[in-house]
C-alpha positions in Angstrom: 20.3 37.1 50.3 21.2 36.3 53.9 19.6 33.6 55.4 19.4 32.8 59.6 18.4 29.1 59.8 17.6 28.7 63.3 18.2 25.5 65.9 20.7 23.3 66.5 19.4 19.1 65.2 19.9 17.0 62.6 16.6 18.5 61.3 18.9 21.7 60.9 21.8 20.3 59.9 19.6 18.8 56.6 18.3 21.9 56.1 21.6 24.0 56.2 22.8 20.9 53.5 19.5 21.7 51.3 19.8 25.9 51.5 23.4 25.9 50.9 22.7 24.1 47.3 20.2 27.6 46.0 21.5 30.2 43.8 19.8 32.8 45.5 21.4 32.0 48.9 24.5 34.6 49.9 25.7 33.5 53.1 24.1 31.3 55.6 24.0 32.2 59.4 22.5 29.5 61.9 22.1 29.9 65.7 23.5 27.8 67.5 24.1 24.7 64.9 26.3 22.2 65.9 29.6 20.7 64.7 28.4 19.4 61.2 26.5 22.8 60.4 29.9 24.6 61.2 31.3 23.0 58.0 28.8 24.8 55.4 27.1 27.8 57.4 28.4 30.4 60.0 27.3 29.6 63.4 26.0 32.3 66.0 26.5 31.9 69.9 22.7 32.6 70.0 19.6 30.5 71.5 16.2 30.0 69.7 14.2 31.1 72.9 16.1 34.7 72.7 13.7 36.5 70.7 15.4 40.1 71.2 19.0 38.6 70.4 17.5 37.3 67.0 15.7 40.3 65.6 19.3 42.5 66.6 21.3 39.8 65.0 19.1 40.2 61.9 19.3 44.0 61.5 23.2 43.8 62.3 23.8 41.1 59.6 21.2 42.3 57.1 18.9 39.5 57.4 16.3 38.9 54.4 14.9 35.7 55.4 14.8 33.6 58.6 13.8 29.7 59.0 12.6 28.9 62.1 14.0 24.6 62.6 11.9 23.8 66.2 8.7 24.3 67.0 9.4 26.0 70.5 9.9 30.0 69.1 6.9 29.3 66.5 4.5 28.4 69.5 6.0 31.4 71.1 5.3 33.8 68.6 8.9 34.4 66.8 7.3 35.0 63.6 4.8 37.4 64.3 8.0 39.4 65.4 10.2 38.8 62.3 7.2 39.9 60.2 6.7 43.4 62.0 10.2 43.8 62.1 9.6 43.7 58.5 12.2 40.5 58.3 10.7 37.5 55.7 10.3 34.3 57.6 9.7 30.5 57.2 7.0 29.1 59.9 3.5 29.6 61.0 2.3 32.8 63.6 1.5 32.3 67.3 -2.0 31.5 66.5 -1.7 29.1 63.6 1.4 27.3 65.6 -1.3 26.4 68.0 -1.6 23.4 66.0 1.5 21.8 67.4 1.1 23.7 70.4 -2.3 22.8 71.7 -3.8 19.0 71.1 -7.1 20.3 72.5 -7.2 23.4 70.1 -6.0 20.9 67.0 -9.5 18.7 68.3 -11.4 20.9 68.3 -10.8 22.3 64.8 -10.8 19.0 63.5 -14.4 18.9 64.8 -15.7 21.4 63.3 -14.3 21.2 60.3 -15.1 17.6 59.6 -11.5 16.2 59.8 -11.4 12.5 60.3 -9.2 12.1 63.9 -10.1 9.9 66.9 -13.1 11.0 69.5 -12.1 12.6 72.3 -12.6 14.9 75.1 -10.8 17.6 76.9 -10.3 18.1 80.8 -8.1 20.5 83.3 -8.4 18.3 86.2 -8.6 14.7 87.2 -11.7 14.2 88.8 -13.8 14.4 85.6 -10.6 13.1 83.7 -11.4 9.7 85.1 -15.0 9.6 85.4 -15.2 9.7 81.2 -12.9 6.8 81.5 -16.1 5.2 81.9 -17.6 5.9 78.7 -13.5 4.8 76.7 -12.6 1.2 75.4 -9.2 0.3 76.6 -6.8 1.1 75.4 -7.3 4.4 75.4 -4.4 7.7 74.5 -3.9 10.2 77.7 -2.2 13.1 76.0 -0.6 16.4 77.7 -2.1 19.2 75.8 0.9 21.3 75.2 4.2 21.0 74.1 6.3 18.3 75.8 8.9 17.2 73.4 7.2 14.0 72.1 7.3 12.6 75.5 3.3 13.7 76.5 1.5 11.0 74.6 0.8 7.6 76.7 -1.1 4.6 75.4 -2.9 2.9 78.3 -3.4 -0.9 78.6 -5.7 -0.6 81.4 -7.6 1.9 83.4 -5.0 1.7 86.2 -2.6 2.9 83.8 -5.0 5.3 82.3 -5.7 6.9 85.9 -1.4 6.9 86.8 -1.2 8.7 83.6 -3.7 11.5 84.1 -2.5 12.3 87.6 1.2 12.2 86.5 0.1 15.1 83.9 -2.2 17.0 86.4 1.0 17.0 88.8 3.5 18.2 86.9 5.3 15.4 84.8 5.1 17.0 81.5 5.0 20.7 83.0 3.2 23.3 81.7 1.9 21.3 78.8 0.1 18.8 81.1 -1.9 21.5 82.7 -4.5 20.1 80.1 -5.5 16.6 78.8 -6.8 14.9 76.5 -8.0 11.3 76.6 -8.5 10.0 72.9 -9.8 6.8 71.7 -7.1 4.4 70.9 -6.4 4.2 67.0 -5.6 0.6 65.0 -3.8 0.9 61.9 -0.2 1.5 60.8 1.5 4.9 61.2 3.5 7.6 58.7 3.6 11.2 58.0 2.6 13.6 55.3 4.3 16.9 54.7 2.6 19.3 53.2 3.7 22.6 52.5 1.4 26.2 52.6 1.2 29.3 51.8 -2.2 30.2 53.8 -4.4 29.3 50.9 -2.3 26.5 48.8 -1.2 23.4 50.0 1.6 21.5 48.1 2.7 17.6 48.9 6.0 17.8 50.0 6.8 13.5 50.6 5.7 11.0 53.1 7.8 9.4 55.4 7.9 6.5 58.3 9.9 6.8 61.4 10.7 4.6 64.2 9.7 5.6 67.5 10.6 3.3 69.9 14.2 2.6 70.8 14.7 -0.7 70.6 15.2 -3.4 67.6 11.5 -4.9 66.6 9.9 -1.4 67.6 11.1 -2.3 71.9 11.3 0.0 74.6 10.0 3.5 75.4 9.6 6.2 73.0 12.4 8.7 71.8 12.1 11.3 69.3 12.7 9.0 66.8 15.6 6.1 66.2 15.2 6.3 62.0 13.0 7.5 59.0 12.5 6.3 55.8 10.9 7.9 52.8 9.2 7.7 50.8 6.6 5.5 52.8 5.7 2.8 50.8 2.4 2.3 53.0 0.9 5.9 51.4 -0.2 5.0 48.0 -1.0 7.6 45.7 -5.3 6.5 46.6 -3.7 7.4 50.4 -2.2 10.7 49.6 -4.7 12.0 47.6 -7.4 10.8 50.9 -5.0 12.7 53.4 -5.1 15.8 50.9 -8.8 16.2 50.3 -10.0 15.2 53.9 -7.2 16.3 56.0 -5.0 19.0 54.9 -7.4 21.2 53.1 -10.0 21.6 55.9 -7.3 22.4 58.1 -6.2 25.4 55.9 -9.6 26.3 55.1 -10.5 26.5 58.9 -7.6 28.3 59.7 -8.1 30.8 56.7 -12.0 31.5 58.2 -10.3 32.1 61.7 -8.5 34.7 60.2 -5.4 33.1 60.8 -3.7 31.4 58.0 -1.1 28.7 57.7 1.9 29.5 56.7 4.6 26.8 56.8 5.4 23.1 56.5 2.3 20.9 58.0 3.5 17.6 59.1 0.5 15.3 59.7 0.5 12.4 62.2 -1.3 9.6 60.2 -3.2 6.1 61.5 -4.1 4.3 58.8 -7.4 2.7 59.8 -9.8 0.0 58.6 -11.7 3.9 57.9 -8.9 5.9 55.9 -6.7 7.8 57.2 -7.2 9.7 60.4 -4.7 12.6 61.9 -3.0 11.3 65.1 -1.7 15.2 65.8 0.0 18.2 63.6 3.6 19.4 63.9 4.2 22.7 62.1 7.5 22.1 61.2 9.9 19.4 59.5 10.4 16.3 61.6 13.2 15.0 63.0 14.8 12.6 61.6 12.2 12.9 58.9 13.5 15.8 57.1 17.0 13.8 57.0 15.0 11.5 54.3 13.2 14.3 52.7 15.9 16.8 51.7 18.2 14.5 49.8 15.0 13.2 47.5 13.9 17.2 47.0 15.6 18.6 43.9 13.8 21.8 43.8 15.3 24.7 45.4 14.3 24.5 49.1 14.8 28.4 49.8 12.8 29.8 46.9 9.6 27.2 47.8 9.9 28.2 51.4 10.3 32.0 50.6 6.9 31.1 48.2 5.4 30.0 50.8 5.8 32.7 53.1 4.6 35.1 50.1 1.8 33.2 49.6 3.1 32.2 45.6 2.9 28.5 45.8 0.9 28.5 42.9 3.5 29.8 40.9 6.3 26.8 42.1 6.7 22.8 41.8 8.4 20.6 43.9 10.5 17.7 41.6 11.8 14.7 43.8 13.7 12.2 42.9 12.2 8.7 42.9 14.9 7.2 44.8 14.2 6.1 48.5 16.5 7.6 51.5 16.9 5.7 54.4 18.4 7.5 57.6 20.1 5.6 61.0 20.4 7.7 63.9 23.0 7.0 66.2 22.7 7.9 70.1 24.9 8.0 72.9 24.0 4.5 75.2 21.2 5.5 78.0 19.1 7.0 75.4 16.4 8.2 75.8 17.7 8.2 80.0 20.2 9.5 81.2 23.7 9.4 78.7 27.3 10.3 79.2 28.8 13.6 77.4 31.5 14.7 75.8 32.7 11.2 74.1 34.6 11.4 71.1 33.9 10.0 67.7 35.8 9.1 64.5 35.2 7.1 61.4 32.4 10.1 60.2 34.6 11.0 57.1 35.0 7.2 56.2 31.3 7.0 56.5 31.0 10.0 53.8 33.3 8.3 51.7 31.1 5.7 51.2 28.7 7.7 49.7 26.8 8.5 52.8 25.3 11.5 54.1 25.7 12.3 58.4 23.6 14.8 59.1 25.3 15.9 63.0 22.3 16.4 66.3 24.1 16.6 69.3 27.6 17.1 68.3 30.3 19.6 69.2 34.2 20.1 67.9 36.6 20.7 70.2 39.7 21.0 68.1 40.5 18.4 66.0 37.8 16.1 67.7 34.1 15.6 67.8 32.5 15.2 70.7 28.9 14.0 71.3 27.2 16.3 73.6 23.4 15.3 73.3 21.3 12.0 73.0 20.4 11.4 69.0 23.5 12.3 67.8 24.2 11.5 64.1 21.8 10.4 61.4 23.5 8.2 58.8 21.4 8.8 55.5 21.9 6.5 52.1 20.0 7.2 49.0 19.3 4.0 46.6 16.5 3.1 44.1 14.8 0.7 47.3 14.5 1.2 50.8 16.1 -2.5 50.7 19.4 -1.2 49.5 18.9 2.3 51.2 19.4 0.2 54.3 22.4 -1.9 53.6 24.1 0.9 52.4 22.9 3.0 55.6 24.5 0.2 57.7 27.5 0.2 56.1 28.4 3.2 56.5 27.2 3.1 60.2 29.6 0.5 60.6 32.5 2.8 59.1 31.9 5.0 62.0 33.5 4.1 65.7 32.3 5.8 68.4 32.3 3.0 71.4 29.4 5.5 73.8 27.1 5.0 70.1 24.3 3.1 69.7 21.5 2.1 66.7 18.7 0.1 65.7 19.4 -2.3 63.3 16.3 -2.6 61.7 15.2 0.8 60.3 13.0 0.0 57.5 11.8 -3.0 57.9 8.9 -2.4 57.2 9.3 -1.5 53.7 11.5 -4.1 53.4 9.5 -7.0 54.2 7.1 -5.5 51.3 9.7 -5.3 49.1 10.5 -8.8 49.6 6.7 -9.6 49.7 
């Protein structure tokens, strides 16, 4: 079967690696990919917000199956068009997607359906925004409702903060999606992600991760969308997964399956892990980034039939076998991330990194003849598989270090966390 794989990341790049390896895959189109995709799939001069452009592409190239890599053409209702254009596709509809796409409308589900998360409350202008500051222990979480690329979320030490924060959303800073906010209770407790993947009624664990937010060494700096990932998280015991399950993921379907509107998809859950359990932070309803860089090399099921299950509503019928190894993944970003960055710099040393048993899944990367050329902000993601996160990262780092690229720049510490309990 033909497959469209849509978006242009490392999160793409690891799934173009993963469908490539399934028997029941016959060619493999991705719009617009970068320069690593271009080595195993055929890349389309087509954007993920051109919605008409997709569907003629699909009946053109007799597309069975499309999966969707961002959340941006979910939100806006991509797959609700595949599926009456009678086209299979991986990814939840415009209603369900509301679970990335609105923080207020992911609150208030978790309230009524008893889903552990922190109190909040929702506002559409400042005035009252600020008065409930009153009633919130500092520090408290001003979110931007919508979608704002990981950048709408700000922790605030004090209430001047909190108040800068809520009229920077009101006027504009995050655009559309700070046109709502909502002001949470600050959350103790140590982060990581579940994955969980659905067919609408089933949900099937599909491997923790943690990632590394911040840009700097010793977790420094301002946020990006993410410097490094490591999975699986050694913080999520089995007592933890099975918590996050029972109380988390399967309300969430239930409630979404009484709404009428089911999930469909891969549910990535935002985890604190409080002195209370664990509690949801927020949903995305697709594959992180660079999280799915550590979770396709331990998958050693076939990635396109359990997503094609999924979107049939057959999970029943499937298992997902992982390897017990750990995989550790380094991105590398052009220097000014997550500010402003020079383009168009070239990089060698990627096949020596390969050679030493690496995989470098390409972001922002472009060829231009014989060269590559970075052309975004995260750029590569060096990923190592090994029996520990300990030698995971070593091995990561190596092959980092095989790779010259003098615009580059990493963390050298993803993993630590995992490491200093490993050495415990």
């Amino acid at each position: 079967m033909n497959i469209l794989l849509l978006g242009s990341g490392g999160r793409e790049h690891a799934l173009a690696w993963k469908l490539t390896q399934s028997p029941i895959l016959t060619e493999l189109f991705c719009a617009p990919g970068n320069a690593g995709i271009a080595q195993i799939a055929k890349c389309v001069d087509l954007q993920v917000n051109d919605h008409p452009g997709i569907l003629k592409f699909c009946a053109d190239n007799t597309i069975s199956f499309v999966v969707v890599g961002p959340e941006g053409p979910l939100v806006a209702g991509l797959a609700d068009e595949l599926q009456e254009a009678g086209i299979g596709v991986f990814g939840p509809s415009e209603y369900a997607s509301q679970l990335e796409g609105s923080k207020g409308f992911t609150k208030d589900l978790c309230a009524e359906f008893n889903i552990p998360t922190a109190a909040y409350k929702r506002f559409t202008e400042a005035t009252s925004a600020k008065a409930f500051l009153d009633e919130m222990s500092i520090p408290v979480v001003i979110k931007a409702a919508g979608l704002a690329a990981g950048k709408g979320v700000i922790i605030a030490e004090t209430r001047a903060q909190a108040e800068e924060a809520i009229d920077d959303c009101f006027a504009g800073s995050f655009g559309e999606a700070g046109h709502e906010v909502v002001i949470e209770a600050f959350l103790e407790g140590e982060e990581a992600s579940l994955f969980a993947l659905c067919d609408g009624q089933t949900a099937m664990l599909l491997g923790t991760a943690q990632d590394h937010k911040r840009v700097g060494d010793g977790d420094t700096g301002p946020n990006t969308g993410g410097m490094g990932a490591y999975s699986p998280a050694p913080v999520m015991t089995q007592e933890l997964i099975d918590q996050t399950m029972s109380d988390i993921i399967v309300p969430t379907l239930a409630g979404m399956h009484s709404r009428g509107h089911p999930f469909k998809g891969i549910l990535y859950a935002g985890l604190m892990l409080t002195k209370n359990g664990p509690e949801l932070i927020e949903y995305n309803v697709r594959f992180g980034d660079p999280e799915c860089q550590v979770l396709m090399p331990r998958l050693k099921s076939d990635l396109l039939e359990l997503m094609i299950a999924a979107s049939e509503a057959s999970l029943l019928q499937h298992d997902a076998e992982w390897t017990d190894d750990c995989a550790l993944s380094v991105v590398l970003a052009a220097k000014g991330y997550p500010g402003s960055y020079e383009k168009n710099t070239v990089i060698e040393g990627v096949e020596r990194a390969e050679n030493d048993g690496a995989l470098v899944f390409h972001a922002g990367t472009a060829a231009d003849g014989d060269k590559l050329l970075a052309i975004g902000g995260r750029v590569l993601n060096v990923t190592a598989i090994a029996p520990c996160v300990s030698d995971a990262q070593t091995k990561a780092y190596q092959a980092v270090d095989a790779i010259s690229w003098e615009n580059g720049f990493c963390r050298r510490d993803i993993g630590w966390r995992a490491v200093r309990r490993e050495k415990a």
